[in-house]
PAKOLTI-20182 format. One record per residue (C-alpha): residue in three letters; chain; x, z, y. Coordinates in nm, 2 decimals. Each point is the difference from the previous one (the first is absolute). Layout:
PAKOLTI-20182
ATOM code unit     c1     c3     c2
ATOM  ALA    A      X      Z      Y
...
end
This chain:
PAKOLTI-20182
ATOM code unit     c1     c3     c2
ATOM  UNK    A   0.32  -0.79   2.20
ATOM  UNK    A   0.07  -0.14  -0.38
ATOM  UNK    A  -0.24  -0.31   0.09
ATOM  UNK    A   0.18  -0.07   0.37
ATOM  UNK    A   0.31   0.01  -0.19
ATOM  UNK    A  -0.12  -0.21  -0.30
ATOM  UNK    A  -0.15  -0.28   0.27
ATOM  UNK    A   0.36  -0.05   0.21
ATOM  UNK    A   0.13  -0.05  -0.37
ATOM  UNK    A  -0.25  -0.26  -0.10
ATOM  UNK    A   0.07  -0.18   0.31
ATOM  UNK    A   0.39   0.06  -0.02
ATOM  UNK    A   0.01  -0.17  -0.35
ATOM  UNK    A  -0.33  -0.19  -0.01
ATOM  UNK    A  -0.08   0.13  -0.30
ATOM  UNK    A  -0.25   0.23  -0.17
ATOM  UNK    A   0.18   0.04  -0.33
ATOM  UNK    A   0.04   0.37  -0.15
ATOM  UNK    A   0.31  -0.01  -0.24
ATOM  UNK    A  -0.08   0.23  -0.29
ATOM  UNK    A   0.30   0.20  -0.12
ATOM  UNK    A  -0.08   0.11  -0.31
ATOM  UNK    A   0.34  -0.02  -0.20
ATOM  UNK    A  -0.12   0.06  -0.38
ATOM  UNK    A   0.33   0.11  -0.18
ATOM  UNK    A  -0.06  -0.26  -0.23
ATOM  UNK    A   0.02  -0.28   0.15
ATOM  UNK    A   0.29   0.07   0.24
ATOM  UNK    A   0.27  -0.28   0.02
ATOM  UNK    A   0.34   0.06  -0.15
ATOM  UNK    A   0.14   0.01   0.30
ATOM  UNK    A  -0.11   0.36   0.14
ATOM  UNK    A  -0.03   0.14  -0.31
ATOM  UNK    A   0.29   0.16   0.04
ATOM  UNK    A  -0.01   0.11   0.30
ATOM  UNK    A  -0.03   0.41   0.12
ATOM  UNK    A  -0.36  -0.06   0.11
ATOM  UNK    A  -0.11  -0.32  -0.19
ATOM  UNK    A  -0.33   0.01   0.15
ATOM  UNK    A   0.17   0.00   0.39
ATOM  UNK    A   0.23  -0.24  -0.09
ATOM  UNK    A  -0.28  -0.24  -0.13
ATOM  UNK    A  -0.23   0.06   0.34
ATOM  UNK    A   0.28  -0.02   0.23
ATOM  UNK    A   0.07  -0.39  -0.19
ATOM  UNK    A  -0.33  -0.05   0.04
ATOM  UNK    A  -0.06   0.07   0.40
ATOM  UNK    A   0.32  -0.15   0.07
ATOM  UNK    A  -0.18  -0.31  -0.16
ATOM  UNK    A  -0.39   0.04   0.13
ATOM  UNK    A   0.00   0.21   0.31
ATOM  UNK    A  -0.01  -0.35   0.24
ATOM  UNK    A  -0.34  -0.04  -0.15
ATOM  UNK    A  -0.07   0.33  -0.08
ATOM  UNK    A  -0.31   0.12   0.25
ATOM  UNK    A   0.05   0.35  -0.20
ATOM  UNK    A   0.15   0.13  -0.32
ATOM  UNK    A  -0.27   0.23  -0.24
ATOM  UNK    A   0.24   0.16  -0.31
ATOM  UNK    A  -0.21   0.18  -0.21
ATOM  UNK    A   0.05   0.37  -0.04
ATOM  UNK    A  -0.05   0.00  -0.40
ATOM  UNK    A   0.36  -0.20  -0.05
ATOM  UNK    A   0.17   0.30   0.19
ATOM  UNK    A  -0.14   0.30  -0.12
ATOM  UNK    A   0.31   0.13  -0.16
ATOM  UNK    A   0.30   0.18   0.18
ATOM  UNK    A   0.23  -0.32   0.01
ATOM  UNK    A  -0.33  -0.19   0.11
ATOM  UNK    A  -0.08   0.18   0.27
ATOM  UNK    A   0.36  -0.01   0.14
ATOM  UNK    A  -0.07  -0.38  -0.05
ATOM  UNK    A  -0.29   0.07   0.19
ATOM  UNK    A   0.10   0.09   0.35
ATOM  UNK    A   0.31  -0.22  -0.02
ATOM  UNK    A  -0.22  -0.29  -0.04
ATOM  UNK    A  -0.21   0.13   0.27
ATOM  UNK    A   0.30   0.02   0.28
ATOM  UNK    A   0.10  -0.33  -0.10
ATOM  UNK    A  -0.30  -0.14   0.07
ATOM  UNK    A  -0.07   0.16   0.32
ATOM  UNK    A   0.39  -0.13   0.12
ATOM  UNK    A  -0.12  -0.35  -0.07
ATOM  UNK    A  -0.37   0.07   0.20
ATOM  UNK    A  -0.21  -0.01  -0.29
ATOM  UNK    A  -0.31   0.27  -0.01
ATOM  UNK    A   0.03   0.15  -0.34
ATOM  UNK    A  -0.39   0.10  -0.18
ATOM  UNK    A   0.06   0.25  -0.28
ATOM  UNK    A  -0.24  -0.10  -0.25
ATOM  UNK    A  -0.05   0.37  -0.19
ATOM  UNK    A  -0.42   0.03  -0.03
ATOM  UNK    A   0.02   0.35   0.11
ATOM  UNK    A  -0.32   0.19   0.10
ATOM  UNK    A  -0.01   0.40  -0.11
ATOM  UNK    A  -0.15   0.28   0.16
ATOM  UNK    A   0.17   0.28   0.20
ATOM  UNK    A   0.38   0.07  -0.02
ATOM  UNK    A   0.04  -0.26  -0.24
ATOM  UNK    A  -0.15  -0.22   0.22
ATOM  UNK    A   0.22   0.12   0.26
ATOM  UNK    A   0.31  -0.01  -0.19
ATOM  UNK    A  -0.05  -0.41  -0.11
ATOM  UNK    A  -0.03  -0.03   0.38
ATOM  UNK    A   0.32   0.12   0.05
ATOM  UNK    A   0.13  -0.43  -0.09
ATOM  UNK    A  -0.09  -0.04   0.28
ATOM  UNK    A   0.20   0.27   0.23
ATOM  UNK    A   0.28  -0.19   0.19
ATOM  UNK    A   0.15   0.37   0.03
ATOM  UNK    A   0.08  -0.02  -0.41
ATOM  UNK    A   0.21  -0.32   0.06
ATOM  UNK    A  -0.10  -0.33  -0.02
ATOM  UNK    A  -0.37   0.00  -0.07
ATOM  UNK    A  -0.26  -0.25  -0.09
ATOM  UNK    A  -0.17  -0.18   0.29
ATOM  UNK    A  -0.36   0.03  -0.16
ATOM  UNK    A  -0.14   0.07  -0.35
ATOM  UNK    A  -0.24  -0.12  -0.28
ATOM  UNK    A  -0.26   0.30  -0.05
ATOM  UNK    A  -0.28   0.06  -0.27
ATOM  UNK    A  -0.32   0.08   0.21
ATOM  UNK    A  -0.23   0.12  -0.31
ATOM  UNK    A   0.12   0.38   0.12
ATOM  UNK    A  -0.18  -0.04   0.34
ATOM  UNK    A   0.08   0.00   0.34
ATOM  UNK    A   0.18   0.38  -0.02
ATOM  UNK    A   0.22  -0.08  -0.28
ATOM  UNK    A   0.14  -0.32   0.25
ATOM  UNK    A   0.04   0.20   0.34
ATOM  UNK    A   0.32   0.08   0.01
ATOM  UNK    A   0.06  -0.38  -0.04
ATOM  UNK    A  -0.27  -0.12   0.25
ATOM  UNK    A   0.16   0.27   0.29
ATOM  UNK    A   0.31  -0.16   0.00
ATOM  UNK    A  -0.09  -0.24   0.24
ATOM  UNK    A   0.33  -0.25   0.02
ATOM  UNK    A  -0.02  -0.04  -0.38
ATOM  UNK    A  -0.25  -0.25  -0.19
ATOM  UNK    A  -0.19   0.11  -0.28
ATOM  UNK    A  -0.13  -0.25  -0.23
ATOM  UNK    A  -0.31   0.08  -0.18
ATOM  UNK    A  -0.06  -0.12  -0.36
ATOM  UNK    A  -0.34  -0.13  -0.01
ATOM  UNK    A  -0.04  -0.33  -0.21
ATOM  UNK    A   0.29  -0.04  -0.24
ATOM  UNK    A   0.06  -0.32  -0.19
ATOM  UNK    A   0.02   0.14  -0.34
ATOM  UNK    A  -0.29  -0.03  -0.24
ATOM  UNK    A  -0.08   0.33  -0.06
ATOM  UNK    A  -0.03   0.07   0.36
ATOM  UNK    A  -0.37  -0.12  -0.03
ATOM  UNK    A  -0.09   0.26  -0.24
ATOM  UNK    A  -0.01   0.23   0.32
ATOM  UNK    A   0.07  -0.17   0.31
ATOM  UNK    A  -0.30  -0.26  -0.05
ATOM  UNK    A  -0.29   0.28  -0.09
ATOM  UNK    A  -0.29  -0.02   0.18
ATOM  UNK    A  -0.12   0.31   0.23
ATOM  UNK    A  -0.36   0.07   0.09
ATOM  UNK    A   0.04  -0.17   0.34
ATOM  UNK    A   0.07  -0.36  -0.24
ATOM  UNK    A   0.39  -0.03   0.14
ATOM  UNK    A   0.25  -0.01  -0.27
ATOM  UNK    A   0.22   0.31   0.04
ATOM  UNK    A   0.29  -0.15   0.11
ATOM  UNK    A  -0.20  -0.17   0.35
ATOM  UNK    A  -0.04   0.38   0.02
ATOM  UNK    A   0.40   0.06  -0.01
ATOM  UNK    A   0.02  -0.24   0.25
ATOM  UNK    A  -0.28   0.13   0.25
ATOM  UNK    A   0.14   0.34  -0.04
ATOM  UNK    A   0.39  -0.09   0.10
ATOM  UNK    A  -0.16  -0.14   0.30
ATOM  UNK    A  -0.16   0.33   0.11
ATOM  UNK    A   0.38   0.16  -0.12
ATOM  UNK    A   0.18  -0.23   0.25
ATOM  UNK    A   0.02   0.22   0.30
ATOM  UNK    A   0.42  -0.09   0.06
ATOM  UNK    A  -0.09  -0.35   0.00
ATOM  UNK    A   0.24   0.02  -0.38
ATOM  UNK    A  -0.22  -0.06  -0.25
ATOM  UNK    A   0.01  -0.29  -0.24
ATOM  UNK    A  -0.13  -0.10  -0.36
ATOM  UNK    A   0.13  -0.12  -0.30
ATOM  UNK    A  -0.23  -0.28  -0.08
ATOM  UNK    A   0.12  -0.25  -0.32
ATOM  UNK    A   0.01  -0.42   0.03
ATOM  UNK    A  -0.12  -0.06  -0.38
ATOM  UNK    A  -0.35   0.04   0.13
ATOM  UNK    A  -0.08  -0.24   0.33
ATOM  UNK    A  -0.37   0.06   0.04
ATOM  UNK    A   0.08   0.40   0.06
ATOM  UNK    A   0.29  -0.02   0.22
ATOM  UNK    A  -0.25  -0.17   0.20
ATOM  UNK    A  -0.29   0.30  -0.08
ATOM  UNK    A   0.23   0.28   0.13
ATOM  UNK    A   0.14  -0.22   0.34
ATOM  UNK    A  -0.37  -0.02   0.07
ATOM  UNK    A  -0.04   0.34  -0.01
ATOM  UNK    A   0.33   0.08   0.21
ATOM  UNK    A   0.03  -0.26   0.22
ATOM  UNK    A   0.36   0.16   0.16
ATOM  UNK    A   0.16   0.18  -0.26
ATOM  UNK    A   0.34  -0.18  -0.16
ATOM  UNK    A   0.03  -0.03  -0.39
ATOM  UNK    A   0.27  -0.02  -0.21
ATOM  UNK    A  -0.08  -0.29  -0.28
ATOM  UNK    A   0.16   0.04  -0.33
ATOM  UNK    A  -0.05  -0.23  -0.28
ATOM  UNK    A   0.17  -0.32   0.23
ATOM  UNK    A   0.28  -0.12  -0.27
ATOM  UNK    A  -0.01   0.14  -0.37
ATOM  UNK    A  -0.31   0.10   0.00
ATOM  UNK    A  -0.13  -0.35   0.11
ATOM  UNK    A  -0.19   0.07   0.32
ATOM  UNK    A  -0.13  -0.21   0.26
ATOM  UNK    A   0.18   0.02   0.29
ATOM  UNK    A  -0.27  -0.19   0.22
ATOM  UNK    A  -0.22   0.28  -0.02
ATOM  UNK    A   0.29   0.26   0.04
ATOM  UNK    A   0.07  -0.17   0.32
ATOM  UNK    A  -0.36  -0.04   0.12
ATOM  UNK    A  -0.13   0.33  -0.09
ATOM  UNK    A   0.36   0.21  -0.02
ATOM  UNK    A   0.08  -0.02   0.36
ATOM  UNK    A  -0.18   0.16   0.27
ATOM  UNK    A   0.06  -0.06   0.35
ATOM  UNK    A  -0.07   0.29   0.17
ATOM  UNK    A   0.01  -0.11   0.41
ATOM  UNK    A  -0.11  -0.37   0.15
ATOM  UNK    A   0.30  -0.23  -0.01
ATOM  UNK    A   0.19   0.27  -0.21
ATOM  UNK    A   0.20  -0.12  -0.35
ATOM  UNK    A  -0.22   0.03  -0.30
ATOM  UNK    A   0.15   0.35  -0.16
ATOM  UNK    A   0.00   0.04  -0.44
ATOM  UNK    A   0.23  -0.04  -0.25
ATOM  UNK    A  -0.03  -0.22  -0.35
ATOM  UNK    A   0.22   0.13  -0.24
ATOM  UNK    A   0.27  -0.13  -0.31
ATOM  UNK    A   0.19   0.21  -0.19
ATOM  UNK    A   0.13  -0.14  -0.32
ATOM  UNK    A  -0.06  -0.36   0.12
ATOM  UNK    A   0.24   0.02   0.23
ATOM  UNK    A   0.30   0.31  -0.13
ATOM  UNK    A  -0.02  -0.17  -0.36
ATOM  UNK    A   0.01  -0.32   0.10
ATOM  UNK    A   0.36  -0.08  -0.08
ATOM  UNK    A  -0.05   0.07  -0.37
ATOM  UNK    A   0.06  -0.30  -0.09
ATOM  UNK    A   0.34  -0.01   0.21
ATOM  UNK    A   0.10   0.34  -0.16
ATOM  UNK    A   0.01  -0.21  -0.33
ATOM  UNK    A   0.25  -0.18   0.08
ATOM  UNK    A   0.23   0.25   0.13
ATOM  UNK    A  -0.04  -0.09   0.38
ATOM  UNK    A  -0.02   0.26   0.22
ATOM  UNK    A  -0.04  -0.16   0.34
ATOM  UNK    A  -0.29  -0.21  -0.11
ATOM  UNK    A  -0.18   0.32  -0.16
ATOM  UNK    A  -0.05   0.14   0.33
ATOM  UNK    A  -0.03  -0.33   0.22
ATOM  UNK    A  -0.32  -0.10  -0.24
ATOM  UNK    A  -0.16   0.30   0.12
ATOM  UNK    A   0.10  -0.10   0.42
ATOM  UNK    A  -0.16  -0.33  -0.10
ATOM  UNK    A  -0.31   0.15  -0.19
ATOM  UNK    A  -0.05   0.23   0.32
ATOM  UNK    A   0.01  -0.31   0.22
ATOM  UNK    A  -0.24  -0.22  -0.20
ATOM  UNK    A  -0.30   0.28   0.03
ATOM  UNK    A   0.09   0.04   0.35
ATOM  UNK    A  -0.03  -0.38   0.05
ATOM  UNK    A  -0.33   0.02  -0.24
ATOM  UNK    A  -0.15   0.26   0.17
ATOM  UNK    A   0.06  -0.16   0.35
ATOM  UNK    A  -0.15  -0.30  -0.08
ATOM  UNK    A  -0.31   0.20   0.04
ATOM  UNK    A   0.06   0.24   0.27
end
């Protein structure tokens, strides 16, 4: 199971961090630019630098949707899993019928290496997520309150029984969570519902963006973000960095030093892990 896996890594590292590779072309260092696979070259740098205090790695699916990037793709996915980090594909998928079907296919270890669980859009309903949801060792993380601003304009309306829509999400991914593998993606910029939707699923794990460029507050990620699912088990969630930790050696790639590009983002990952631990 994705979560049994995702615990003996949390407790291996002591750390809840999710390490978003999302390698926008533009802002690559000099020093993979040139490289075959620039965007492989970049991640592999980056896990050699994070993966001690990386709980689990979460690349998004948009920076790899070419033929070059999805080559990147599954070579950053196999490094990961030889350093024994749980890779989340963040992709958003939810369709209906074979297309449905055919997303799901990320997650088939028979295609080579595959994602160990997956971001999915729930606004299709429950048939348009089955063939993630029946795939019982993989985790499947659904979006129900996102940090960005226009995510009120739907997620925040109020049905008839007075619940803002997304409780609803979260209600309904705990009726979908027969494998034991279901999650949510629940954001940090908004404290007061991170603490609405852990009300309403007491045992579910989140994954907390929003902790780092987005300005978050990682008490709440912590408090609310991690569920522990068994008495006297560890506390199981992830809270999630991206750009605040990969583009932290900006500065560094100024100067022309490549060593220190990559070690700012090893000692980014390893201030949020110590952040977030002061509250776990």
């Amino acid at each position: 199971m994705f979560f049994d896996r995702l615990r003996d890594r949390i407790e291996a590292v002591d750390s809840v961090v999710s390490v978003g590779l999302d390698p926008d072309p533009d802002r690559l260092p000099d020093a993979v630019v040139d490289a075959d696979l620039p965007r492989w070259a970049f991640n592999r740098r980056i896990i050699d630098a994070t993966h001690e205090h990386a709980a689990c790695y979460k690349p998004n699916a948009a920076f790899y949707e070419d033929s070059d990037g999805w080559r990147a793709l599954r070579e950053t996915i196999a490094y990961a899993h030889g350093k024994d980090v749980p890779v989340l594909l963040d992709a958003k998928r939810g369709d209906i019928g074979n297309t449905a079907r055919q997303y799901a296919k990320v997650l088939d270890d028979d295609h080579g290496p595959a994602a160990d669980a997956i971001t999915v859009n729930p606004y299709l309903g429950r048939d348009s997520l089955d063939p993630f949801l029946s795939q019982a060792e993989k985790g499947v993380f659904v979006l129900c309150r996102t940090s960005n601003s226009g995510g009120a304009d739907l997620q925040d309306l109020e049905l008839d029984t007075g619940e803002p829509l997304y409780e609803r999400v979260a209600a309904l991914a705990d009726l979908w969570n027969e494998h034991g593998n279901v999650g949510l993606v629940v954001g940090a910029t908004a404290p007061e519902e991170l603490e609405e939707v852990r009300e309403v699923v007491p045992e579910i794990p989140f994954l907390v963006p929003g902790v780092g460029a987005q300005g978050g507050d990682a008490e709440a990620a912590v408090e609310y973000g991690l569920a522990e699912t068994a008495p006297g088990t560890t506390p199981v969630g992830l809270v999630n960095s991206s750009r605040g930790i990969i583009f932290a050696g900006e500065d560094a790639e100024i100067r022309g030093d490549e060593d220190a590009y990559f070690d700012a983002a090893g000692a980014s990952a390893k201030r949020l892990k110590q952040r977030l631990n002061e509250h776990r």
